[in-house]
C-alpha positions as CSV (number, residue, x, y, z in Angstrom):
1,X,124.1,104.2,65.7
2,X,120.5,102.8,64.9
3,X,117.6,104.3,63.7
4,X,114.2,103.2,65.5
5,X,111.4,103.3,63.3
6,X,107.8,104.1,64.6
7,X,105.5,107.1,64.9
8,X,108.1,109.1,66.0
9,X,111.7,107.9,64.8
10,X,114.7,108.8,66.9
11,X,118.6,107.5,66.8
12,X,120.4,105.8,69.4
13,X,123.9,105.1,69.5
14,X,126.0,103.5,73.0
15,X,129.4,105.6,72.6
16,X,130.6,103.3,75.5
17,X,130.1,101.2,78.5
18,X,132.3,99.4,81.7
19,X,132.7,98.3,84.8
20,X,134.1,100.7,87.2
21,X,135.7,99.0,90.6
22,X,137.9,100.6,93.4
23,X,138.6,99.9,97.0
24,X,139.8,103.0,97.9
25,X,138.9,106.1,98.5
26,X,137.0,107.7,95.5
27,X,134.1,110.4,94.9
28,X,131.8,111.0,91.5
29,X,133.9,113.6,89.1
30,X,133.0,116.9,88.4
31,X,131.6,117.5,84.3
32,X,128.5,118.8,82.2
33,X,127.4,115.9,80.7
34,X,127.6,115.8,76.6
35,X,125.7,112.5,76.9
36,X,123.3,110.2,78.7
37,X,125.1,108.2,81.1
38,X,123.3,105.0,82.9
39,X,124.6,103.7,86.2
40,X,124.1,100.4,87.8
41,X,125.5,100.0,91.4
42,X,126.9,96.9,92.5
43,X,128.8,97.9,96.0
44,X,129.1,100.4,98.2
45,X,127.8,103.4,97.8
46,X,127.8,106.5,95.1
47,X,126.8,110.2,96.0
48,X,125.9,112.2,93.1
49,X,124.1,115.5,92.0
50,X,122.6,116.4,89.0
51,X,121.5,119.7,88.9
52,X,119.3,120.1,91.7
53,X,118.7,116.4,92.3
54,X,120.9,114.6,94.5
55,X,120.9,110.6,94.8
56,X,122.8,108.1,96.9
57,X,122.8,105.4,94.9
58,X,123.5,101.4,96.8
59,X,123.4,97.6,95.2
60,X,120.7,97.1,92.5
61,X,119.9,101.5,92.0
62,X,120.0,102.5,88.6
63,X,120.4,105.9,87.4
64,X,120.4,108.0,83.9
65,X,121.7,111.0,83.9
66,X,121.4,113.7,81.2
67,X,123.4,115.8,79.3
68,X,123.6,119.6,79.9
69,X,123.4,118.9,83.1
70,X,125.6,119.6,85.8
71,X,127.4,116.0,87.3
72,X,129.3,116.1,90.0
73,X,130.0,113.8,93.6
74,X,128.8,114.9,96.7
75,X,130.3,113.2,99.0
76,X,133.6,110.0,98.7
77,X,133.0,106.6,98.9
78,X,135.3,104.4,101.2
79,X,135.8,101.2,100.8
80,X,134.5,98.4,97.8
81,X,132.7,100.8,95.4
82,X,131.8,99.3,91.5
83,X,129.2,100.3,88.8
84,X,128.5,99.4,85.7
85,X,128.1,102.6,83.3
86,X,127.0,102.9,79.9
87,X,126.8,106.5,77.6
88,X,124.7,107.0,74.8
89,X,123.5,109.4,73.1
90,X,119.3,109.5,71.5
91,X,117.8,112.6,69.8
92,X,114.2,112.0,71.8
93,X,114.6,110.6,75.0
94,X,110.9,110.6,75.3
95,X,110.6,108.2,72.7
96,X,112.4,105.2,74.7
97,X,109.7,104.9,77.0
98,X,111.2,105.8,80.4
99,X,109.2,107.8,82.6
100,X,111.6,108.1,85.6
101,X,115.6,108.8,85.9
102,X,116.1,106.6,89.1
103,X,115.3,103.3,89.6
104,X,115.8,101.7,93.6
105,X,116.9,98.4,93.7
106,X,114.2,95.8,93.7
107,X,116.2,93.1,93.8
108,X,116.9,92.4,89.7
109,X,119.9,91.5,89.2
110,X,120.7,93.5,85.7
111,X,124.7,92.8,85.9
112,X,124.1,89.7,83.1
113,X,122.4,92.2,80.9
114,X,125.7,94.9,81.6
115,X,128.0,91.5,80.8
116,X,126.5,91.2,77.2
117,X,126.7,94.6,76.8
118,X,130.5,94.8,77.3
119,X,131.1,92.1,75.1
120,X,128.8,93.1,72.3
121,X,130.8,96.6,72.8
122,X,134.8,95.2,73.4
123,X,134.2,92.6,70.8
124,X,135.9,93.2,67.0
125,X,134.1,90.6,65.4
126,X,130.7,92.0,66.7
127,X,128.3,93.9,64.3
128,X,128.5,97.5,64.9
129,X,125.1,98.3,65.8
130,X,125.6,95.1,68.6
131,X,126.3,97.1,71.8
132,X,123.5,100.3,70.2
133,X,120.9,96.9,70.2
134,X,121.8,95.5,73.8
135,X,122.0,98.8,75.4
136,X,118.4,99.5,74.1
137,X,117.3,96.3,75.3
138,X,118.5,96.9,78.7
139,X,116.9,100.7,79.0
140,X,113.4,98.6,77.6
141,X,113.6,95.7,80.4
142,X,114.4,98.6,83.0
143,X,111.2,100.2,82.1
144,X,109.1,97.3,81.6
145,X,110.2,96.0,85.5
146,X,109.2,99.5,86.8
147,X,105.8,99.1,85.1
148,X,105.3,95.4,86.6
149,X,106.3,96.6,90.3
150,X,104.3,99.7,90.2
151,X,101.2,96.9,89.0
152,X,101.8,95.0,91.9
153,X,99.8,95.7,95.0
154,X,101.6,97.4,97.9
155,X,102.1,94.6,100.6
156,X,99.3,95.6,103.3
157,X,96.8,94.9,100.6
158,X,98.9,91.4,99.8
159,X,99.0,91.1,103.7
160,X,94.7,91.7,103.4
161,X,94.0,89.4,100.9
162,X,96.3,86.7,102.3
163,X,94.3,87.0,105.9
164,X,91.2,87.4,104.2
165,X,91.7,84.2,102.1
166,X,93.2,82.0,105.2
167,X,89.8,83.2,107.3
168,X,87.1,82.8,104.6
169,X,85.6,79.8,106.7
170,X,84.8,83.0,109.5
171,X,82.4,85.7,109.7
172,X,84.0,88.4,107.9
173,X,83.0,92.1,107.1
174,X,84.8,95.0,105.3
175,X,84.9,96.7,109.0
176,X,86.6,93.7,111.0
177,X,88.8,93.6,108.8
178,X,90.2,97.1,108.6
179,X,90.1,97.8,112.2
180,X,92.3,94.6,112.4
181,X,94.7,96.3,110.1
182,X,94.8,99.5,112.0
183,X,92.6,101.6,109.1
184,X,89.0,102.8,108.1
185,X,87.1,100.9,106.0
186,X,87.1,103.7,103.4
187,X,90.8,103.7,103.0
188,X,91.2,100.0,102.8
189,X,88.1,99.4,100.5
190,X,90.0,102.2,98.3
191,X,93.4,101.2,98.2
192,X,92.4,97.5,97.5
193,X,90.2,98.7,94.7
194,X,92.7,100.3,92.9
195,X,95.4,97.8,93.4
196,X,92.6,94.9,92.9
197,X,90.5,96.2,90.7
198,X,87.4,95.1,93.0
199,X,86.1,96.4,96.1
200,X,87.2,94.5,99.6
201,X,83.5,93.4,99.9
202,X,83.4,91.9,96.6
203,X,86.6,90.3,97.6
204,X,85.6,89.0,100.8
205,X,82.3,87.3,99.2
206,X,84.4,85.9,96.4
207,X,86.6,84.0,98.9
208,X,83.7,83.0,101.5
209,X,81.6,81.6,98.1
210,X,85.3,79.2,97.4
211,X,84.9,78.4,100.8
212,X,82.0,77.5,100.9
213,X,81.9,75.5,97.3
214,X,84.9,73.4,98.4
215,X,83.2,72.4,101.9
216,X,80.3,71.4,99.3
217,X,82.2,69.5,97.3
218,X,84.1,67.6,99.5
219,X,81.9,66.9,102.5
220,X,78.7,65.4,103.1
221,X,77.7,67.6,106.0
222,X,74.0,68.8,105.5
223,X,73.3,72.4,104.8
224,X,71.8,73.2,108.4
225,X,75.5,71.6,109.5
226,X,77.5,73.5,107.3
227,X,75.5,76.8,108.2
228,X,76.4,76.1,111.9
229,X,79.8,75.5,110.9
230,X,80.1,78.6,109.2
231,X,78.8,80.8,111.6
232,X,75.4,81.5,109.8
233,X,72.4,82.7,112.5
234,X,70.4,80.0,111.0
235,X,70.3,77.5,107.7
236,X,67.8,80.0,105.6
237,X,70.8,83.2,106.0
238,X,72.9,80.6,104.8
239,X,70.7,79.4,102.0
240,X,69.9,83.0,100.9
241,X,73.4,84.6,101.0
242,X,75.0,81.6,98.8
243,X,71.8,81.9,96.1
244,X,72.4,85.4,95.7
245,X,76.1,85.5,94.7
246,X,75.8,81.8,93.0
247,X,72.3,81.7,91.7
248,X,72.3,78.3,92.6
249,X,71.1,76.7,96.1
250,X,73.5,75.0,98.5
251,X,71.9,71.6,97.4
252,X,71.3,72.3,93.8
253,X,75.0,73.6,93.4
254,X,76.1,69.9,94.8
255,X,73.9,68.4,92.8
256,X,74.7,69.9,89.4
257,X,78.1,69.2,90.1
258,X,78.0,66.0,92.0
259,X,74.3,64.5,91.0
260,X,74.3,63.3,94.6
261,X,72.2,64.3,97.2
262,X,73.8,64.6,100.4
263,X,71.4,65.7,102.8
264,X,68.8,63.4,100.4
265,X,66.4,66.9,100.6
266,X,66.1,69.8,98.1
267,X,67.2,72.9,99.8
Protein backbone atom coordinates (compact mmCIF):
# COMPACT_ATOMS: atom_id res chain seq x y z
CA UNK A 1 0.00 0.00 0.00
CA UNK A 2 1.01 3.77 -0.77
CA UNK A 3 0.05 6.78 0.59
CA UNK A 4 -0.51 9.74 -2.02
CA UNK A 5 0.15 12.95 -0.70
CA UNK A 6 -1.70 16.12 -1.83
CA UNK A 7 -4.77 18.26 -0.73
CA UNK A 8 -6.58 15.40 -0.09
CA UNK A 9 -4.44 12.17 0.79
CA UNK A 10 -5.83 8.76 0.00
CA UNK A 11 -4.11 5.07 0.05
CA UNK A 12 -3.87 2.80 -2.81
CA UNK A 13 -2.89 -0.67 -2.66
CA UNK A 14 -3.09 -3.46 -6.07
CA UNK A 15 -4.09 -6.67 -4.04
CA UNK A 16 -3.59 -8.40 -7.43
CA UNK A 17 -3.59 -8.55 -11.11
CA UNK A 18 -3.47 -11.35 -14.37
CA UNK A 19 -4.18 -12.35 -17.47
CA UNK A 20 -7.29 -14.29 -17.83
CA UNK A 21 -7.52 -16.57 -21.30
CA UNK A 22 -10.00 -19.35 -22.30
CA UNK A 23 -11.27 -20.85 -25.55
CA UNK A 24 -14.19 -22.31 -24.31
CA UNK A 25 -17.11 -21.63 -23.18
CA UNK A 26 -17.16 -19.19 -20.18
CA UNK A 27 -19.51 -16.30 -18.64
CA UNK A 28 -18.52 -13.32 -15.93
CA UNK A 29 -18.99 -14.95 -12.20
CA UNK A 30 -21.47 -14.08 -9.84
CA UNK A 31 -19.92 -11.78 -6.48
CA UNK A 32 -20.34 -8.42 -4.51
CA UNK A 33 -17.37 -6.89 -5.12
CA UNK A 34 -15.03 -6.22 -1.81
CA UNK A 35 -12.69 -4.25 -4.18
CA UNK A 36 -12.11 -2.22 -7.36
CA UNK A 37 -11.51 -4.49 -10.17
CA UNK A 38 -10.08 -3.00 -13.65
CA UNK A 39 -10.66 -4.89 -16.87
CA UNK A 40 -8.90 -4.63 -20.14
CA UNK A 41 -10.25 -6.76 -23.05
CA UNK A 42 -8.14 -8.30 -25.46
CA UNK A 43 -10.55 -10.93 -27.38
CA UNK A 44 -13.77 -11.81 -27.68
CA UNK A 45 -16.20 -10.53 -25.92
CA UNK A 46 -17.32 -10.03 -21.98
CA UNK A 47 -20.97 -9.43 -20.80
CA UNK A 48 -21.24 -7.97 -17.46
CA UNK A 49 -23.65 -6.09 -15.03
CA UNK A 50 -22.98 -4.05 -12.29
CA UNK A 51 -25.75 -2.99 -10.57
CA UNK A 52 -27.93 -1.55 -12.97
CA UNK A 53 -25.39 -0.95 -15.64
CA UNK A 54 -24.69 -3.53 -18.07
CA UNK A 55 -21.54 -3.39 -20.59
CA UNK A 56 -20.38 -5.63 -23.35
CA UNK A 57 -17.09 -5.09 -23.25
CA UNK A 58 -14.66 -6.12 -26.89
CA UNK A 59 -10.68 -5.55 -27.84
CA UNK A 60 -9.18 -2.26 -26.39
CA UNK A 61 -12.68 -1.53 -23.53
CA UNK A 62 -11.62 -0.96 -20.28
CA UNK A 63 -13.75 -1.12 -17.30
CA UNK A 64 -13.54 -0.46 -13.31
CA UNK A 65 -15.81 -1.88 -11.35
CA UNK A 66 -16.68 -1.09 -7.68
CA UNK A 67 -17.04 -2.69 -4.73
CA UNK A 68 -20.53 -3.13 -2.95
CA UNK A 69 -21.65 -3.59 -6.00
CA UNK A 70 -23.41 -6.34 -7.51
CA UNK A 71 -20.99 -8.30 -10.39
CA UNK A 72 -22.21 -10.75 -12.27
CA UNK A 73 -22.17 -12.17 -16.36
CA UNK A 74 -24.95 -11.71 -18.45
CA UNK A 75 -24.61 -13.60 -21.02
CA UNK A 76 -21.32 -16.67 -22.04
CA UNK A 77 -18.64 -15.97 -24.23
CA UNK A 78 -17.72 -18.68 -26.89
CA UNK A 79 -14.83 -18.94 -28.28
CA UNK A 80 -11.08 -16.91 -27.70
CA UNK A 81 -12.04 -14.67 -24.62
CA UNK A 82 -8.79 -12.95 -22.50
CA UNK A 83 -8.58 -9.86 -20.13
CA UNK A 84 -6.25 -8.44 -18.24
CA UNK A 85 -7.63 -7.62 -14.56
CA UNK A 86 -6.14 -5.86 -11.83
CA UNK A 87 -7.94 -5.28 -8.03
CA UNK A 88 -7.16 -2.68 -5.81
CA UNK A 89 -8.40 -1.18 -3.19
CA UNK A 90 -8.27 3.19 -2.54
CA UNK A 91 -10.04 4.97 0.34
CA UNK A 92 -11.19 8.07 -2.21
CA UNK A 93 -11.73 7.02 -5.52
CA UNK A 94 -12.43 10.55 -6.35
CA UNK A 95 -9.14 11.55 -5.66
CA UNK A 96 -7.52 9.46 -8.71
CA UNK A 97 -8.89 11.53 -11.17
CA UNK A 98 -11.25 9.36 -13.17
CA UNK A 99 -14.34 10.79 -14.14
CA UNK A 100 -15.91 7.73 -15.99
CA UNK A 101 -16.03 3.74 -15.27
CA UNK A 102 -15.89 2.63 -18.95
CA UNK A 103 -13.51 3.42 -21.38
CA UNK A 104 -14.33 2.10 -25.40
CA UNK A 105 -11.47 1.10 -27.17
CA UNK A 106 -9.80 3.86 -29.11
CA UNK A 107 -7.23 1.95 -30.35
CA UNK A 108 -4.36 2.25 -27.39
CA UNK A 109 -2.89 -0.63 -26.98
CA UNK A 110 -2.49 -0.70 -22.85
CA UNK A 111 -1.50 -4.57 -22.73
CA UNK A 112 2.58 -3.24 -22.32
CA UNK A 113 1.47 -1.24 -19.39
CA UNK A 114 -0.65 -4.65 -17.91
CA UNK A 115 2.86 -6.69 -18.83
CA UNK A 116 4.84 -4.37 -16.33
CA UNK A 117 2.26 -4.58 -14.00
CA UNK A 118 2.38 -8.40 -13.71
CA UNK A 119 5.96 -8.46 -13.41
CA UNK A 120 6.29 -5.68 -10.91
CA UNK A 121 3.44 -7.85 -8.94
CA UNK A 122 4.90 -11.82 -9.62
CA UNK A 123 8.34 -10.56 -9.15
CA UNK A 124 10.17 -11.46 -5.41
CA UNK A 125 12.87 -9.21 -5.85
CA UNK A 126 10.53 -6.21 -6.64
CA UNK A 127 9.87 -3.46 -4.03
CA UNK A 128 6.61 -3.92 -2.45
CA UNK A 129 5.00 -0.79 -3.28
CA UNK A 130 6.12 -1.76 -7.28
CA UNK A 131 2.94 -3.19 -8.66
CA UNK A 132 0.68 -0.22 -6.03
CA UNK A 133 3.08 2.44 -8.30
CA UNK A 134 2.46 0.78 -11.90
CA UNK A 135 -1.18 0.15 -11.31
CA UNK A 136 -1.47 3.87 -10.43
CA UNK A 137 0.33 4.83 -13.36
CA UNK A 138 -1.91 2.91 -15.63
CA UNK A 139 -5.38 4.29 -13.95
CA UNK A 140 -3.46 8.06 -14.62
CA UNK A 141 -2.51 7.32 -18.40
CA UNK A 142 -6.24 5.91 -18.79
CA UNK A 143 -7.48 9.18 -17.68
CA UNK A 144 -5.20 11.37 -19.26
CA UNK A 145 -6.04 9.54 -23.00
CA UNK A 146 -9.82 10.16 -22.17
CA UNK A 147 -9.04 13.81 -21.61
CA UNK A 148 -6.89 14.07 -25.03
CA UNK A 149 -9.78 12.25 -27.14
CA UNK A 150 -12.52 14.13 -25.62
CA UNK A 151 -10.03 17.49 -26.72
CA UNK A 152 -9.97 16.35 -30.11
CA UNK A 153 -12.55 17.62 -32.54
CA UNK A 154 -15.21 15.23 -33.61
CA UNK A 155 -14.35 14.24 -37.28
CA UNK A 156 -17.07 16.30 -39.36
CA UNK A 157 -15.39 19.35 -37.99
CA UNK A 158 -11.73 17.62 -38.93
CA UNK A 159 -13.58 16.72 -42.29
CA UNK A 160 -14.51 20.88 -42.36
CA UNK A 161 -11.43 22.25 -41.78
CA UNK A 162 -9.62 19.73 -44.03
CA UNK A 163 -12.05 20.89 -47.12
CA UNK A 164 -11.97 24.28 -46.00
CA UNK A 165 -8.10 24.34 -46.08
CA UNK A 166 -7.78 22.33 -49.53
CA UNK A 167 -10.39 25.09 -51.15
CA UNK A 168 -8.95 28.38 -49.60
CA UNK A 169 -7.91 29.44 -53.21
CA UNK A 170 -12.11 29.55 -53.81
CA UNK A 171 -14.86 31.79 -52.87
CA UNK A 172 -15.90 30.46 -49.66
CA UNK A 173 -18.65 31.51 -47.06
CA UNK A 174 -19.82 30.09 -43.64
CA UNK A 175 -23.18 29.12 -45.75
CA UNK A 176 -21.57 27.14 -48.70
CA UNK A 177 -19.91 25.42 -46.62
CA UNK A 178 -22.51 24.00 -44.36
CA UNK A 179 -25.09 23.23 -46.86
CA UNK A 180 -22.17 21.19 -48.42
CA UNK A 181 -22.01 19.30 -45.24
CA UNK A 182 -25.67 18.71 -45.00
CA UNK A 183 -26.11 21.41 -41.81
CA UNK A 184 -27.11 25.07 -40.86
CA UNK A 185 -24.75 27.40 -40.54
CA UNK A 186 -25.61 27.92 -36.91
CA UNK A 187 -24.87 24.37 -35.95
CA UNK A 188 -21.63 24.20 -37.84
CA UNK A 189 -20.34 27.68 -36.83
CA UNK A 190 -21.16 26.27 -33.08
CA UNK A 191 -19.79 22.94 -33.05
CA UNK A 192 -16.49 24.24 -34.76
CA UNK A 193 -16.27 26.99 -32.17
CA UNK A 194 -16.28 24.84 -29.38
CA UNK A 195 -14.05 22.15 -30.73
CA UNK A 196 -11.78 25.14 -32.45
CA UNK A 197 -11.98 27.63 -30.21
CA UNK A 198 -12.74 30.16 -33.21
CA UNK A 199 -15.78 30.68 -35.22
CA UNK A 200 -15.94 28.97 -38.94
CA UNK A 201 -15.75 32.51 -40.43
CA UNK A 202 -12.71 33.40 -38.63
CA UNK A 203 -11.44 30.10 -39.78
CA UNK A 204 -12.32 30.47 -43.28
CA UNK A 205 -10.50 34.11 -43.52
CA UNK A 206 -7.51 32.71 -41.64
CA UNK A 207 -6.97 30.04 -44.37
CA UNK A 208 -7.99 32.38 -47.48
CA UNK A 209 -5.30 35.16 -45.92
CA UNK A 210 -2.40 31.79 -46.03
CA UNK A 211 -3.62 31.54 -49.33
CA UNK A 212 -3.33 34.36 -50.41
CA UNK A 213 0.18 35.30 -48.60
CA UNK A 214 1.75 32.21 -50.22
CA UNK A 215 0.44 33.11 -53.89
CA UNK A 216 2.31 36.58 -52.78
CA UNK A 217 5.21 35.20 -51.92
CA UNK A 218 5.88 32.91 -54.48
CA UNK A 219 4.49 34.41 -57.69
CA UNK A 220 4.97 37.52 -59.56
CA UNK A 221 1.41 37.71 -60.82
CA UNK A 222 0.15 41.46 -60.31
CA UNK A 223 -2.52 42.13 -57.82
CA UNK A 224 -5.38 42.78 -60.54
CA UNK A 225 -4.11 39.04 -61.71
CA UNK A 226 -4.22 37.51 -58.52
CA UNK A 227 -7.73 39.12 -57.76
CA UNK A 228 -9.05 37.45 -60.99
CA UNK A 229 -7.50 34.36 -59.95
CA UNK A 230 -9.09 34.38 -56.79
CA UNK A 231 -12.41 35.00 -57.71
CA UNK A 232 -12.50 38.72 -56.50
CA UNK A 233 -15.42 41.01 -58.49
CA UNK A 234 -12.71 43.39 -59.06
CA UNK A 235 -8.81 44.29 -57.82
CA UNK A 236 -10.12 47.06 -55.04
CA UNK A 237 -12.52 43.96 -53.18
CA UNK A 238 -9.37 42.27 -53.26
CA UNK A 239 -7.22 45.06 -52.03
CA UNK A 240 -9.75 45.99 -49.21
CA UNK A 241 -10.54 42.47 -47.87
CA UNK A 242 -6.66 41.51 -47.51
CA UNK A 243 -5.94 45.18 -45.63
CA UNK A 244 -8.55 44.52 -43.27
CA UNK A 245 -7.48 41.12 -41.83
CA UNK A 246 -3.56 41.96 -42.63
CA UNK A 247 -3.25 45.61 -42.16
CA UNK A 248 -0.96 45.57 -44.78
CA UNK A 249 -1.72 46.08 -48.70
CA UNK A 250 -1.31 43.24 -51.27
CA UNK A 251 1.92 45.11 -52.51
CA UNK A 252 3.20 46.45 -49.26
CA UNK A 253 2.88 42.93 -47.59
CA UNK A 254 5.31 41.71 -50.67
CA UNK A 255 7.33 44.34 -50.26
CA UNK A 256 8.09 44.18 -46.55
CA UNK A 257 8.74 40.74 -46.94
CA UNK A 258 10.41 40.54 -50.31
CA UNK A 259 11.56 44.42 -50.88
CA UNK A 260 10.62 43.68 -54.52
CA UNK A 261 8.09 45.13 -56.36
CA UNK A 262 6.36 42.88 -58.57
CA UNK A 263 3.74 44.70 -60.30
CA UNK A 264 6.60 47.76 -60.04
CA UNK A 265 3.22 49.93 -58.66
CA UNK A 266 2.13 50.76 -55.05
CA UNK A 267 -1.20 49.18 -54.47
Amino acid sequence: MITIQGNHPFSFACLDCGLFSTDGQWIYPERIGDCFELIYALGGKIFIREGDEEYELQKGDILILHPGQKWEGTQGSFGRTSFYWAQFTCDSFSELGLRDSFFPSDEKDVAPDFDKLLRAAHTPEQAPYAADAVLLLILSDIELHRQNRAKKPPQLIRDVAEWVRINSDKKLTVELTAKLFGYSSDYLSGVFSDAYGKGLKEYINEQKIAHIKNLLLTSNYPVKRLADILGYDNENQFINYFKYHTGLSPTKFRNQYYNTHYNGEEK
